[in-house]
C-alpha positions in Angstrom: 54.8 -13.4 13.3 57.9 -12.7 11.2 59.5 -11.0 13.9 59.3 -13.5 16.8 60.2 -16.3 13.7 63.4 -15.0 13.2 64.5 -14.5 16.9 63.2 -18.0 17.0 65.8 -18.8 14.5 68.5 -17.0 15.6 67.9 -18.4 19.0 68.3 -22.2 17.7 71.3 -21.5 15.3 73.3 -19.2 17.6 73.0 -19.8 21.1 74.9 -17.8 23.7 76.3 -14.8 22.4 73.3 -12.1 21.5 73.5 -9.3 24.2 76.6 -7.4 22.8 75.5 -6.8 19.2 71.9 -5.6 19.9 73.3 -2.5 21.8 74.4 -0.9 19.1 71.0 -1.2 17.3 68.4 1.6 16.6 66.8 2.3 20.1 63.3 1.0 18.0 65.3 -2.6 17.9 66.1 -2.3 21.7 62.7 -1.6 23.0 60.6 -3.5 20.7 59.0 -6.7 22.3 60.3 -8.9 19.6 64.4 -8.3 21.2 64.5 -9.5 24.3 64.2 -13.1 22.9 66.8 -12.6 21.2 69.4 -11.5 23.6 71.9 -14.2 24.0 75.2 -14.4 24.6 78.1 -16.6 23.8 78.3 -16.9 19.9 80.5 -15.1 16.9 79.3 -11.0 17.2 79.4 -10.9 13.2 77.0 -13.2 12.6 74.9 -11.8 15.5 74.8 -8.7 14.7 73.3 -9.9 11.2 70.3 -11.6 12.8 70.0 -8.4 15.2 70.0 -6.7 12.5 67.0 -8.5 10.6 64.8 -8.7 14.0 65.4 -4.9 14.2 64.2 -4.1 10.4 60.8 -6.7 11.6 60.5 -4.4 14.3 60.7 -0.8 12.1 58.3 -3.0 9.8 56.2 -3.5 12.1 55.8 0.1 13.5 55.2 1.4 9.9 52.7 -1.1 9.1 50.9 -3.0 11.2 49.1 -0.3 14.2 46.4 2.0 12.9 45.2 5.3 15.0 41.9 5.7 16.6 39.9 9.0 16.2 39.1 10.8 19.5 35.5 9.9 20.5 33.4 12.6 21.1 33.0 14.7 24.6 30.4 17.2 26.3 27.6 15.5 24.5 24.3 17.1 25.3 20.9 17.7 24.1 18.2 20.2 24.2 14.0 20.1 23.0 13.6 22.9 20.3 10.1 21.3 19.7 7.9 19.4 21.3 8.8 16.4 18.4 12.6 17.9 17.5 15.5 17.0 19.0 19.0 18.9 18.7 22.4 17.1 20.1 25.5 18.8 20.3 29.2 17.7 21.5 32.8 18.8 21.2 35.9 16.7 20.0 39.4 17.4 19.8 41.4 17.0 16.4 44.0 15.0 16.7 47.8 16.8 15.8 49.0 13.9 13.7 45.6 13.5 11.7 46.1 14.9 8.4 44.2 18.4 7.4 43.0 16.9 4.2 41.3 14.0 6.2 37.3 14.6 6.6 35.9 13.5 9.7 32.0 12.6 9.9 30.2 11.6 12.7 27.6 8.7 13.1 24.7 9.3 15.0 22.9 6.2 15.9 19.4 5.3 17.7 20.1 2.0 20.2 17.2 -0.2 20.1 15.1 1.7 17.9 14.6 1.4 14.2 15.0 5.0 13.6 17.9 5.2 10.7 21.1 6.4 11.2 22.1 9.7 10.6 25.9 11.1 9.6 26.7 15.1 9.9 30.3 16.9 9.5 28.7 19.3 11.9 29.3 19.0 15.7 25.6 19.1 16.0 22.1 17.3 15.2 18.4 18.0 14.8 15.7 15.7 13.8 12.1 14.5 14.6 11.5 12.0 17.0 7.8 11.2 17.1 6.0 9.0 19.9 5.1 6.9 16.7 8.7 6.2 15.8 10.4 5.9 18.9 7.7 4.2 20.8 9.5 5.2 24.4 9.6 8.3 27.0 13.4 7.6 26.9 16.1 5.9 25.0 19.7 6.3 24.0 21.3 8.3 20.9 25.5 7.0 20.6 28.1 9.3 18.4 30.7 8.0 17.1 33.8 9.8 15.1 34.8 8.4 11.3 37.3 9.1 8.2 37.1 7.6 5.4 41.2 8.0 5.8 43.3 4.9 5.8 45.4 3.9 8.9 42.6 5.9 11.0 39.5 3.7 13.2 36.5 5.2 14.3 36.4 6.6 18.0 34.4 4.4 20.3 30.6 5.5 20.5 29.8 8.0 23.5 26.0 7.4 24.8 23.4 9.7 26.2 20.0 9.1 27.5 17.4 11.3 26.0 14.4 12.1 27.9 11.6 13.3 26.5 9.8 16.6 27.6 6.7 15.4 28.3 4.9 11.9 28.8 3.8 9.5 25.4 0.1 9.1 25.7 -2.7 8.3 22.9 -5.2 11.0 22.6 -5.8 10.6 19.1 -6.8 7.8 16.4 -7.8 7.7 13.3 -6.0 11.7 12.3 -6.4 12.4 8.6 -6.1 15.8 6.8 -8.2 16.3 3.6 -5.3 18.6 1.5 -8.1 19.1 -1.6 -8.8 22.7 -0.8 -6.2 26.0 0.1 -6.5 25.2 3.9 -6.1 21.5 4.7 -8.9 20.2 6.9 -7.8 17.6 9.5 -10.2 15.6 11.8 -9.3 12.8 14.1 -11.3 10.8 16.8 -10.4 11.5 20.5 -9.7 9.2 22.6 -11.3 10.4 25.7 -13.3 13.4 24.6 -13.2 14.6 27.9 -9.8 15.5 27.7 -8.5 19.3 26.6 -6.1 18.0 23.7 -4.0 20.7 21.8 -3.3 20.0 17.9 -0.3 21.6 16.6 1.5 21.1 13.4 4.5 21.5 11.4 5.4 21.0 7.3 8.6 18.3 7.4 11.5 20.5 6.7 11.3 23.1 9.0 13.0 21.7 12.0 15.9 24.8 11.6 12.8 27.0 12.9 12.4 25.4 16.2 9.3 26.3 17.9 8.6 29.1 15.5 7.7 26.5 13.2 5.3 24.8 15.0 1.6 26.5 14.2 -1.7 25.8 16.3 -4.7 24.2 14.4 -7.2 27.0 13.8 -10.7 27.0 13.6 -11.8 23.9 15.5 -15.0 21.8 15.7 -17.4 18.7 16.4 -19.0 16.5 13.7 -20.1 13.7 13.8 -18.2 11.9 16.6 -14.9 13.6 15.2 -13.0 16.5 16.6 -11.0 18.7 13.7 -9.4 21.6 12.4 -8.0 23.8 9.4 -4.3 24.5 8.4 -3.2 27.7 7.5 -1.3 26.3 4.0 -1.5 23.7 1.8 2.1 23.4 0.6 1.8 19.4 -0.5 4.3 17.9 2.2 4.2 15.6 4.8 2.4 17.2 8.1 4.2 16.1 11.7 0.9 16.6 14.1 1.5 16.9 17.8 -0.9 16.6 19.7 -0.6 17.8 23.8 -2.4 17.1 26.6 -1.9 18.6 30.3 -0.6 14.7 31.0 1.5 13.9 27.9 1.9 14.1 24.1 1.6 12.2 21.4 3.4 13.0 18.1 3.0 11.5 14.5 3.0 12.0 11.0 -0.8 12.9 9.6 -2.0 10.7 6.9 -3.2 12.5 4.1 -5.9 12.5 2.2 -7.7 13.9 -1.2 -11.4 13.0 -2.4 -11.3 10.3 -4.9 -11.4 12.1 -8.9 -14.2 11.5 -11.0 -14.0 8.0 -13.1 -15.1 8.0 -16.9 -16.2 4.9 -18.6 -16.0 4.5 -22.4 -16.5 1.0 -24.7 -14.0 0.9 -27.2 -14.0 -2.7 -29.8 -14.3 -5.2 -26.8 -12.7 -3.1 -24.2 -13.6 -0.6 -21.5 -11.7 2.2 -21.6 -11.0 4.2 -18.2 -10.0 7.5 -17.6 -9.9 10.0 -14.2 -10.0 13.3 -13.8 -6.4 15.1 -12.5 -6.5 15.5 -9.1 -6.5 18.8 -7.3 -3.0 17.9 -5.7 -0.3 16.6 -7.2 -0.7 17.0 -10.2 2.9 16.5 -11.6 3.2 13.1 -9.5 2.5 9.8 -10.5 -0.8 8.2 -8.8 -0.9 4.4 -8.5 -4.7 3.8 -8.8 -6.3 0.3 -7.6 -9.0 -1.2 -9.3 -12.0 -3.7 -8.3 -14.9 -4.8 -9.5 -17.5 -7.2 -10.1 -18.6 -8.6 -13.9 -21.8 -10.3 -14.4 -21.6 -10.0 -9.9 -18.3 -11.9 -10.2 -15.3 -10.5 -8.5 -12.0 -9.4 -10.6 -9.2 -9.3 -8.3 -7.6 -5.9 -7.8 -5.5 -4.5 -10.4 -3.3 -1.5 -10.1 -1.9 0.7 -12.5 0.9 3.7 -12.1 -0.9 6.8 -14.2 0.3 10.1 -14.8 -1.8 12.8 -16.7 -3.9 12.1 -18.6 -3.5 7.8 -19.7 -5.9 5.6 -19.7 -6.4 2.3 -18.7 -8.3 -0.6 -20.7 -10.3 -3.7 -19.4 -11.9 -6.6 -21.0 -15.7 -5.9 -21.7 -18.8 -8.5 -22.6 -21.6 -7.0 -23.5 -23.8 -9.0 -21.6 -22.5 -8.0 -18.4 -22.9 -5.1 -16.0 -20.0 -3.9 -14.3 -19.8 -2.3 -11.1 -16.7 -1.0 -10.6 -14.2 0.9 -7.1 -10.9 2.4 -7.5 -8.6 4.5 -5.2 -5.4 6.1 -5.6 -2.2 6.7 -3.8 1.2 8.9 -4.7 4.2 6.6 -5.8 7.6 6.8 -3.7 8.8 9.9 -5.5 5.9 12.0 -3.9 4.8 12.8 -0.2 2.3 9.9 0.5 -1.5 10.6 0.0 -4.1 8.4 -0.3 -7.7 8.4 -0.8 -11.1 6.5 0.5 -12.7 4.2 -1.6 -14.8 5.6 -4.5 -18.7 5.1 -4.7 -19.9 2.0 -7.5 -19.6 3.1 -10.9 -22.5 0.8 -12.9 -21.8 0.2 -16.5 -23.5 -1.7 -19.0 -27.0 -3.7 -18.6 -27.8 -7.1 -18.1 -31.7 -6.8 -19.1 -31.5 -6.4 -23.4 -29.1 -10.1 -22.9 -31.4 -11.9 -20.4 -34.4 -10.8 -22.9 -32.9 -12.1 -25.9 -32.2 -15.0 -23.8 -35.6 -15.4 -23.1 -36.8 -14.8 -26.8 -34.0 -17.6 -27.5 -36.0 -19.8 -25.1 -39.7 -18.9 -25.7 -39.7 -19.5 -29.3 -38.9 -23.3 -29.2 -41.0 -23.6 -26.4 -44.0 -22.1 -28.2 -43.2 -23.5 -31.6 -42.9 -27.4 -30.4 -46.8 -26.3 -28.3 -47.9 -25.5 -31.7 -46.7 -28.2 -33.3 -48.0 -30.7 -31.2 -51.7 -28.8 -30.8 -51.8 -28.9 -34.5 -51.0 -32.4 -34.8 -54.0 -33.0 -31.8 -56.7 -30.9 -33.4 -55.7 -32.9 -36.9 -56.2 -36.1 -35.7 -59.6 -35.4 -33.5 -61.1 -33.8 -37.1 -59.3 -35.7 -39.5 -62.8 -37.7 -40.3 -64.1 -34.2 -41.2 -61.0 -32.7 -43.0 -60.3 -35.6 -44.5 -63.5 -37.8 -45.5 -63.2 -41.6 -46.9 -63.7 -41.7 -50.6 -65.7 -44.9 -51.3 -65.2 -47.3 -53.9 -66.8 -47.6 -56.8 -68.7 -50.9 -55.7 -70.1 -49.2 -52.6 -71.4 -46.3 -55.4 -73.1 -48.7 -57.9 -74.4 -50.2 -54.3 -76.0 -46.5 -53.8 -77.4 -45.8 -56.6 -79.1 -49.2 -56.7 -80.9 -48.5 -53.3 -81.8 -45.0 -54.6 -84.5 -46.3 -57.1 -88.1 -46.0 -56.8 -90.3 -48.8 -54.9 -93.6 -49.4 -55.8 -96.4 -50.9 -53.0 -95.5 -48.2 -50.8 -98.7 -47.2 -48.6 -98.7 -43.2 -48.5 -100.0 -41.6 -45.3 -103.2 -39.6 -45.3 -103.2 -35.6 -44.5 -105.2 -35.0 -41.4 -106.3 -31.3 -41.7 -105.5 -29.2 -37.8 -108.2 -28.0 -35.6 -108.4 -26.3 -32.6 -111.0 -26.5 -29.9 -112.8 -23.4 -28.5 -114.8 -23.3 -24.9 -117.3 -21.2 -24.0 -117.9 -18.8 -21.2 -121.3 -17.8 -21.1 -122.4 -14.4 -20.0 -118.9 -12.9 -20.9 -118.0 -11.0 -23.7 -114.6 -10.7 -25.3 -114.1 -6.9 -25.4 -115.6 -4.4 -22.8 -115.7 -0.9 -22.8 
């Protein structure tokens, strides 16, 4: 812009005479776009040469600042399967001569279409796991692109390839879980068409250097209960990456694991339940976020979860006249490898039956009391004649004994003595022998 202003300027002020005086100018000034406007003829060289002069120092300016380099993009990119789940890209590039030695360059490797994360290496080469669960595809695209964190330098333009993977993604597996309590991890998982030969094989996430050597078969397979399963060789607490290989595709993942749920212990304490778990078997230096449920007085508590490490404790309100039946499980926080657990079994505390008696003593006794009460009050008025007799006054008295003296002219009865009548039976007599 300042460049074509001032040959814009000097073209207005001094027309005609331009040609002459840019000759002698720095070859920069003759070639640079900005000049040719400004060649004109016909005017005073002195003062032309001045404005020359100007629209060459725009043009050195210009050159020095304003055009930054771009980095080489990569070339020969390929790719190769060192796993049946680990991919390893290589390429070439060519440094430039002008790019300074003390200027790092990284390249950015970066998944189209997918939400795989990017990835950045100083290497000229890249390995990582790409599992059927992740990239959900039997082909996709991986673009490299060159970068510098120095200044004046852009990044390369991204070079594509097309990666293809070795065999078909199919589902032959649901529901994979490996129980990591015990020295050989036991994983089971449901097969999608049991019909179907499926090979499980397995490698600890860090291991991709080792290439196929990593990669061990499950060992010790078997049947139960609807699920097909089998034992790792070591239980060295990392993520597992399980692929699992049919004779018409693969399918690759990372295995959720799983530890038995540790033992809950209930204790009241002034109002308050205190909990406590046993350490797991696992883990034991990581923190575990442990969800609680549970019902009081057969109401539901909503969940509650609680980060615990060690041995801490966690408290909850308590009435006495409740039971509480109570769930939990646990899970690692983000600073461990993930593991979960199932659900625990009902832990029952407390009893309902000492507060519904004492309820029912608290009802009862009113109850039976006011019966009492009121069959007292019934018997007493039916009786009261007899409990409580009328006293008569002393006129009825003097009345009494009045009638109580003797009357003469009274005709007495005369005794009549008893008899009894006896029949006779003639020739009978009263005792035989």
């Amino acid at each position: 812009v300042f460049e074509c202003a001032t040959a814009a300027i000097a073209a207005r002020a001094l027309p005609g005479r331009f040609t002459g005086a840019v000759r002698g100018l720095h070859p920069v000034c003759r070639s640079s776009a900005v000049i040719p406007g400004c060649f004109l003829s016909g005017f005073n060289m002195t003062a032309a040469r001045m404005i020359a002069a100007l629209c060459c120092a725009s043009a050195l300016l210009a050159r020095a600042f304003g055009a930054d380099h771009v980095l080489p993009a990569p070339t020969s990119l390929d790719y190769k399967w060192i796993s049946l789940f680990t991919l390893n890209l290589t390429w070439s590039w060519n440094r430039p001569e002008n790019l300074p030695p003390s200027c790092v360059v990284e390249y950015f490797i970066h998944p189209v279409d997918h939400k795989k994360s990017n990835a950045k290496t100083i290497q000229t080469y890249y390995s990582d796991d790409y599992l059927t669960e992740e990239v959900p595809s039997d082909w996709w695209e991986l673009s490299v692109q060159t970068t510098t964190s120095c200044s004046g330098w852009n990044r390369s333009q991204p070079v594509i390839k097309t990666i293809t993977r070795p065999k078909k993604r199919v589902e032959l597996v649901k529901d994979f879980k490996c129980y990591i309590d015990n020295k050989s991890p036991n994983c089971s998982w449901i097969p999608v068409n049991p019909s179907t030969k499926v090979d499980v094989s397995y490698r600890y996430h860090g291991e991709k250097e080792e290439g196929f050597k990593g990669v061990q078969k499950c060992a010790d397979a078997y049947w139960s209960h609807g699920r097909r399963g089998c034992f790792l060789k070591a239980n060295s607490f990392l993520p597992v990456l399980v692929v699992a290989e049919s004779p018409t595709g693969i399918a690759s993942f990372e295995a959720k694991l799983v530890i038995g749920v540790t033992k809950l212990s209930v204790k009241e304490e002034e109002g308050y339940l205190s909990l406590a778990w046993s350490l797991p078997a696992v883990g034991q230096m990581c923190t575990w976020t442990y969800c609680l449920w549970y019902k009081e007085c057969n109401k539901d508590i909503p969940p509650q979860c609680y980060d615990i490490k060690g041995n801490d404790t966690k408290t909850i309100p308590y009435k006495k006249c409740c039971e509480y039946k109570i769930q939990y499980n646990l899970t690692t926080t983000a600073h461990c490898p993930k593991v979960t657990s199932d659900n625990s079994k009902v832990t029952t505390y407390g009893n309902t039956m000492l507060c519904i008696q004492t309820n029912m003593v608290a009802i009862v006794l009113p109850i039976l009391f006011c019966f009492c009460v009121f069959l007292s009050i019934y018997c007493f008025n039916r009786n009261k004649d007899i409990l409580c007799p009328k006293i008569p006054n002393h006129f009825e008295i003097k009345s009494l004994i009045r009638d109580k003296k003797p009357q003469t002219g009274i005709v007495m009865p005369e005794p009549v003595e008893n008899t009894e009548s006896v029949i006779a039976i003639p020739n009978k007599c009263l005792y035989e022998a």
